[in-house]
Steps between C-alpha positions, in 0.01 A plus 500: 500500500467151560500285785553146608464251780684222637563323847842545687609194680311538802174507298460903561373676208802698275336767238716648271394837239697590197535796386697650240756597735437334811371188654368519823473230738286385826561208652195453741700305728433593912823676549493661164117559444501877474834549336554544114845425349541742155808372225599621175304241206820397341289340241087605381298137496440198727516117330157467646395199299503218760166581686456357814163660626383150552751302723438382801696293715425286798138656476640813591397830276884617515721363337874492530714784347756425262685834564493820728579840260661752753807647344637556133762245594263198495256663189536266181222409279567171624405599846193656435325221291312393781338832513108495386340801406269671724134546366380783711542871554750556782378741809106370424278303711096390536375605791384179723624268219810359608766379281830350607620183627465258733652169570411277844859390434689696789226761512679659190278798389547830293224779537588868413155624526406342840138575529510471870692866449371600174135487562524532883188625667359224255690234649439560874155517435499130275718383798294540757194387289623186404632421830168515658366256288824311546416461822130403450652181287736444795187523735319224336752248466454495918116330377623341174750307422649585147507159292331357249252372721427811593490741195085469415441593838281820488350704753425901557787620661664334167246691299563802702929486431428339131302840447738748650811365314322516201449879511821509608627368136270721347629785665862408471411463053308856552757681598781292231265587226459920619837517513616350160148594315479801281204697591268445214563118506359483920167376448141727549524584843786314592310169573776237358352152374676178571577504112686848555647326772673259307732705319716464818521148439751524231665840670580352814515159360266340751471210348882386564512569910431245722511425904518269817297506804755556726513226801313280331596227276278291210321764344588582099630807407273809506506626168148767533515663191668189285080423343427892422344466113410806331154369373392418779667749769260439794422125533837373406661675785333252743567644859363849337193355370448331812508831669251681276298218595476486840527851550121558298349220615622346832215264494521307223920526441568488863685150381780717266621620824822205478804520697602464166359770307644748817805352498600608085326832629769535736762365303374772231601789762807401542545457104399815401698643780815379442432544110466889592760578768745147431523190639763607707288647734362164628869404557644409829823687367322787377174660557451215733087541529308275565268255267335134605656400183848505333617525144562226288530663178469879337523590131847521299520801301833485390778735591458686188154605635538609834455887575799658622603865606651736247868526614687699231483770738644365773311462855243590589386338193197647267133312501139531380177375530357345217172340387493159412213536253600846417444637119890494436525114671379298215264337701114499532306505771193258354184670705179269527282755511485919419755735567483814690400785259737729492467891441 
């Protein structure tokens, strides 16, 4: 079986599998989202030639469809040319990586592995985290004034929010990297290095999300993770360096302790947040929490990428959990140091 991907006019998602016999169809539209139209194939192949993967209109990551498949009335080669075929393996999904769209374009999202749901107790328990520290950000802007004549300004209670966010990120990449590591690739007792770290750079794809402070105009975009280098995996992520610095010697580093530097810690949160659960869930249609900053930008991964729910079956559709960096993925998880020795 095959299956392919296309837009309907609206900009909702339609998938489409062949079989030999059958093609089943889901358009994820609201009012049709869990319903699955079967038809006789009539013919075997789609003229998929024409590949739009890469088309984006109006800055928006969906584009328009150029037709809607729902009935053997309206199914002509013709009609499905605008079809691209998907890459992945319907029903499968990596735990606390999230891929689907997102436009800021009318709020326009698709998500069938919401994270907020799929990885639940994990979610309340990042949610109530990173609002906390939300809040500590909040807390100082009552003392400091975020602008640009503001953002060297260090003190301790900076040092002491620049230091907790920090650990935050490194807990939030922990528990990304457990979940789509195979055992024998976690390093020697499970103490990850910034250069282990960095494989989430290109999984999440860090380096392509940026944000706004929120109420507060004149800043540049937050882009955190956008000067993440491989070679050197600690110093050129600035507001982490900074951290390791004034967290071992207060003394002498006491001057790393920016507005700026805890400002892309923050903005990190909420990056590696939304690039777990969705950005949906920072969005005043949707999961409507709350963030000091909004989003100006999140990574396109094409239609043909995102990870949908196997419905051949019908609803309830199928699912499972699968690792990112697993043995079967293709990938590697590049470790910086030893890995655990396994029995």
């Amino acid at each position: 079986m095959t299956t392919y991907v296309t837009c309907d006019p609206e900009g909702y998602l339609v998938f489409l599998t062949i079989s030999p016999d059958l093609i089943h169809i889901r358009n994820t539209h609201p009012q049709n989202k869990n319903r699955v139209k079967t038809i006789n194939n009539i013919f075997r192949e789609v003229n998929d030639s024409k590949d739009l993967s890469d088309v984006k209109i109006d800055n928006d990551v969906f584009y328009p469809a150029y037709a809607l498949i729902d009935s053997e009335d309206n199914l002509t080669n013709e009609s499905l040319i605008f079809f691209c075929k998907y890459e992945g393996n319907i029903g499968e999904y990596n735990p606390r990586i999230w891929r689907g769209l997102f436009s800021n374009h009318g709020n326009k999202f698709f998500n069938d592995f919401p994270g907020k749901y799929f990885n639940r107790s994990s979610w309340i328990s990042s949610r109530i985290s990173s609002k906390n520290i939300y809040s500590d950000l909040e807390n100082i802007f009552r003392y400091i004034e975020p602008n640009y004549q503001n953002l060297n300004t260090y003190s301790h209670k900076l040092r002491e929010i620049l230091i907790i966010a920090c650990t935050e990120v490194e807990c939030i990449m922990r528990m990304i990297c457990d979940d789509n590591v195979e055992e024998e690739d976690i390093p020697g007792n499970n103490f990850y290095k910034t250069g282990d770290y960095f494989n989430l750079k290109e999984a999440l794809k860090l380096g392509e999300w940026s944000l706004e402070l929120k109420n507060y105009s004149g800043l540049e975009p937050f882009k955190p993770f956008e000067p993440w280098l491989k070679e050197n995996p600690t110093k050129s992520l600035f507001w982490y360096d900074a951290y390791n610095k004034v967290k071992h010697h207060r003394e002498e580093n006491i001057r790393e302790a920016t507005l700026f530097n805890v400002l892309n810690s923050v903005a990190a949160i909420h990056i590696l947040n939304s690039a777990q659960y969705g950005p949906e869930i920072y969005s005043n249609q949707y999961g409507n929490e709350y963030s000091p900053f909004d989003l100006l930008s999140a990574p396109y991964f094409g239609i043909q990428n995102v990870q949908v729910m196997n419905y051949l079956k019908g609803y309830p559709f199928e699912f499972k959990s699968v690792k990112f960096f697993g043995r079967d993925s293709g990938r590697q998880f590049k470790r910086s140091g030893r890995a655990r020795k396994t029995k």
